[in-house]
N, C-alpha and C positions, 0 to 999 in steps of 0.2 A: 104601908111601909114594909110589913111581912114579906106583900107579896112583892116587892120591889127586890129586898134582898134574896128570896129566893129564886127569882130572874141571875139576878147578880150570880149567884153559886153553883147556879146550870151554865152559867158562860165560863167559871170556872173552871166547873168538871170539863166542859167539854174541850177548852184549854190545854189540859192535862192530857187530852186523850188524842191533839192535834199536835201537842209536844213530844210525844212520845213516836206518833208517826213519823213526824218530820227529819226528828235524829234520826231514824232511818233510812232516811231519803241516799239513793245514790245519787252521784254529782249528776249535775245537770249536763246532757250533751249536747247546750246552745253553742253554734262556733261563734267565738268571739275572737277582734282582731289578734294579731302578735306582740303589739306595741302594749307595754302593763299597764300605762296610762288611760289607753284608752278601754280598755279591758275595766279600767276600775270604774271609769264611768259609767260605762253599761251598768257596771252590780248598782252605785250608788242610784241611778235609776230606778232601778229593781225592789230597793230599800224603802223607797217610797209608791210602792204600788199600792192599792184600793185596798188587796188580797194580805191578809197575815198571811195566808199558806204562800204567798209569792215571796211575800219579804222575809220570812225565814227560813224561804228554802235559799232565796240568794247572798243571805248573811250566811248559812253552812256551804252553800258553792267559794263562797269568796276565801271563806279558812281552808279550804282543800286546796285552792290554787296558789300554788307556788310561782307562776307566772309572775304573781302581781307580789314581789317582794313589801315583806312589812315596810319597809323606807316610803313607798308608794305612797302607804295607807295614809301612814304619817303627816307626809308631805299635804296629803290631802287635806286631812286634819288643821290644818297647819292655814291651809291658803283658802277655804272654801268655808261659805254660809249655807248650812246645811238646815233641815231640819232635826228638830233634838233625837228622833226614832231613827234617820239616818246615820247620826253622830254619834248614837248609841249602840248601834246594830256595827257600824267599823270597829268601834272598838270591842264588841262583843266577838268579832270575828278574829285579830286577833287575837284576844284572847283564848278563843279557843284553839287557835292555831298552837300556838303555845304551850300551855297545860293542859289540853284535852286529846287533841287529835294525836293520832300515834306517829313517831319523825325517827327519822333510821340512828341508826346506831354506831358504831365499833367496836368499843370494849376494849378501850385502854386508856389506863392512867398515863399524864405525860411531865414533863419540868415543866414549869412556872417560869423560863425565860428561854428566852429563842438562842436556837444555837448557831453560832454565826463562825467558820472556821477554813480555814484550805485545809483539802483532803491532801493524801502523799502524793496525787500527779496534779497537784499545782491548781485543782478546781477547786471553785469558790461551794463551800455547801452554806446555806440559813435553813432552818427549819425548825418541829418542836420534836427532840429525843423520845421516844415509847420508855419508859419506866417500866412498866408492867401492864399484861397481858388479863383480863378475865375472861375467867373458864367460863370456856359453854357459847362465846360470842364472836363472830365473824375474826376477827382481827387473829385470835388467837390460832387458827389455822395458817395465816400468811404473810403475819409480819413478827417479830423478832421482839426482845427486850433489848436496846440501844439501835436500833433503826433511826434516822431520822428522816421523819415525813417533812418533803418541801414543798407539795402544792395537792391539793387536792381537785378533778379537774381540769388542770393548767392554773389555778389559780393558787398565788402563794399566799404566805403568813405573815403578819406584820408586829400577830402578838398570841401565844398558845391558844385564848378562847377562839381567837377564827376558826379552828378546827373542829369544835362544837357547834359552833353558829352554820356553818357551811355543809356539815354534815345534815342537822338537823331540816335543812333545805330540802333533801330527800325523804322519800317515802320509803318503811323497810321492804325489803325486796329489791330497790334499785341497787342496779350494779356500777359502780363509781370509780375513778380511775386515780388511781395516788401513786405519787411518784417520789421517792426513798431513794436514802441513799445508808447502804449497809455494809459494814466493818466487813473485809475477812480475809482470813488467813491467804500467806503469801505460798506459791508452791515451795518456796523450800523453807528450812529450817530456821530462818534468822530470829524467827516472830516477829516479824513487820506484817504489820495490818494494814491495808489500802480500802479504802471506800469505796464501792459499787455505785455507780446509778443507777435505778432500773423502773420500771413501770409495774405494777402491780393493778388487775383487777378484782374487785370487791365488792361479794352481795352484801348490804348491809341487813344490819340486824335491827329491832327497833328499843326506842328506852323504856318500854314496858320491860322485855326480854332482860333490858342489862338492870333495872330494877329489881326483878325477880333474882338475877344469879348473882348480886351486889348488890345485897339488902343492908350491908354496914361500911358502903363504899361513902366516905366524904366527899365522894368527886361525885358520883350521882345527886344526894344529896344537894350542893350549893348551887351545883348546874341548876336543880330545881329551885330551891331560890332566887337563884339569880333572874330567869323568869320569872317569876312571881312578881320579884321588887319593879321588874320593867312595867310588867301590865298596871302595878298599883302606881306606878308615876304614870303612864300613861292616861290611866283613868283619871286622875288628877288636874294633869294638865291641861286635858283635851276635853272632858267630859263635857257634858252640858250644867252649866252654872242657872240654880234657880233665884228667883228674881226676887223672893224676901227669903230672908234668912231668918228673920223671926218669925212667929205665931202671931196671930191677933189675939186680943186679950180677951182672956175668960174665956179662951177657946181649948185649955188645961195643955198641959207640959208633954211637950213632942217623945217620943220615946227613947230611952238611952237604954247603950248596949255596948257590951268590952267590946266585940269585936262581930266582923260582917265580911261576909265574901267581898273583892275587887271590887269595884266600882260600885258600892254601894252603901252610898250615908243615908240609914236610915231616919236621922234627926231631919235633914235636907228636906229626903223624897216627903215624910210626913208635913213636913211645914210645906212645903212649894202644893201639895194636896191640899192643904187646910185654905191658903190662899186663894188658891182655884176656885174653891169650894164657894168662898165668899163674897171672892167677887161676880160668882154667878150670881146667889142670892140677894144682892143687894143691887142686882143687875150696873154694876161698874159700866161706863164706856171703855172700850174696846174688850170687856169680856167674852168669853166665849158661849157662846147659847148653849144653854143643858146637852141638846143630842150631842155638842161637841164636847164639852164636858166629860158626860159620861163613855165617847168613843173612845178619848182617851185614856182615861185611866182606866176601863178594863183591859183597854190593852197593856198596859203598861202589866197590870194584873197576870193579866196572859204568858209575857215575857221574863216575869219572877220565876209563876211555876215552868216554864220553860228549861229554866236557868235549872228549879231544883229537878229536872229528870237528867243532870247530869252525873249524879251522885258521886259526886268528889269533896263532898263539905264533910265539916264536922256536923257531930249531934248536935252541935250549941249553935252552928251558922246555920243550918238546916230551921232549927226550931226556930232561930231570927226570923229567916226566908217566910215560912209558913205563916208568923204570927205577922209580920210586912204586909203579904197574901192579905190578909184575914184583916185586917186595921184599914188598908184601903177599901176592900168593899165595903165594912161600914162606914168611912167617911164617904160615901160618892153617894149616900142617899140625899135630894137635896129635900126632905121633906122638913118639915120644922119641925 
């Protein structure tokens, strides 16, 4: 039994040392078509390859491509029998699209409702008004406090968060096109102010950057929530559902915890393991034979500490993670 778990702790560590490569990985330069549907196919392919090092370098290809819009993923999610590692690896990718990967920026606050008006020569403006400018960020060089942004792209607004969502589409460094329309003074004396149209080019900046120089911004802040609360519905509704939700008896009380990264119910994953476990040993029809068994859950193992080289947790979701780690290789011995 020793020597079994220390099998288990070498696949571990070595885990850990395939995790930390792999975040490194530059995107892949497979050409893939133009159409994002079929684009996604390709990754969900990829997602079930033989190779961990395949299937988690094309779970971080797939969060770097912006081709294949989150709706895509979704959709997929939504319409398709996957298996749980592929079902799991999508929404790991958004996820990381989201809250991990770095998405461009601008650096301004804006109103809470869209401005809809005729300007003084009779043209129709809608857009979301610039309120304020922060320092240090792309925006603050070339556009204005009462600007109103109408499209960003070509593409207009229907409600002020499009302008976050649309942005964050980009990578920073991309130069993006917005198109404003801006108050100013008339040549002569009256003070009649007329509206401009114009076109404005923009390198964006990223939301680390406007993090850092609006560290007591509320508008960085809920933006960040507001991602967060998506991926924690998303993981919810889309996740892979395990097949008892109880324990079998005398098998002792699945682990509780106030709280756990996204997509991860530790009560769940421990019971749906304990299950596995049993129905190997008791050789169940349609169980899975031991080697499958045990492929499984260390990879699963694998894809925790994968999870923690991201280091974005608390000390308390961190120490969840690790002790998660650590509970599953003990249960995956099947020795009596």
């Amino acid at each position: 039994m020793r020597t079994h778990r220390f099998i288990l702790l070498l696949l571990a560590a070595a885990a850990v040392h395939s995790a930390s490569f792999a975040d490194s990985l530059p995107p892949s330069r497979e050409e893939l078509p133009v159409d994002p549907r079929e684009r996604l196919s390709i990754y969900v392919d990829r997602l079930d390859s033989k190779e961990w090092f395949d299937r988690e370098r094309a779970t971080l290809d797939l969060a770097r491509d912006r081709a294949v819009e989150e709706r895509f993923v979704i959709e997929r999610l939504t319409q398709s029998v996957m298996t749980q590692e592929q079902r799991l690896r999508l929404l790991r990718a958004i996820e990381t699209r989201l809250l991990i990967l770095p998405k461009g920026a601008l650096g301004i606050s804006m109103k809470k409702h869209i401005s809809d008006f005729i300007d003084q020569d009779g043209q129709p403006i809608r857009g979301v008004e610039v309120v304020d400018l922060i320092p240090g960020m792309p925006a603050e060089e070339v556009l204005r406090v009462g600007d109103v942004m109408i499209s960003i792209e070509g593409e207009p607004f229907e409600v002020p968060s499009q302008v976050s969502s649309l942005i964050k589409q980009y990578w920073p460094g991309d130069e993006v096109e917005l198109e404003v329309a801006r108050d100013e003074m008339a040549a002569d004396d009256d003070g009649v102010r007329r509206s401009r149209r114009m076109r404005i080019r923009i390198r964006l900046g990223s939301t680390e950057q406007l993090a850092q120089q609006n560290r007591s911004s509320r508008f960085t802040s809920s933006d960040r929530h507001r991602d967060e609360k998506r991926v924690y519905d998303y993981y919810q509704q889309y996740g892979p559902k395990p097949r008892l939700l109880n324990p079998p008896e005398n098998e002792g009380s699945p682990m509780q915890v106030s709280a756990v990264p996204m997509g991860l119910d530790v009560d769940l994953i421990v019971q749906q393991l304990i299950a596995d476990r049993t129905a190997v040993l008791d050789k169940r029809p349609g169980a899975m034979s031991e080697a499958e068994f045990t492929r499984k859950w260390t990879r699963y193992s694998q894809d925790i500490l994968v999870i923690l080289q991201q280091n974005t947790f608390s000390d308390q979701d961190r120490m969840t993670l690790e002790s998660l780690s650590a509970r599953i290789i003990e249960l995956m011995s099947l020795e009596p």
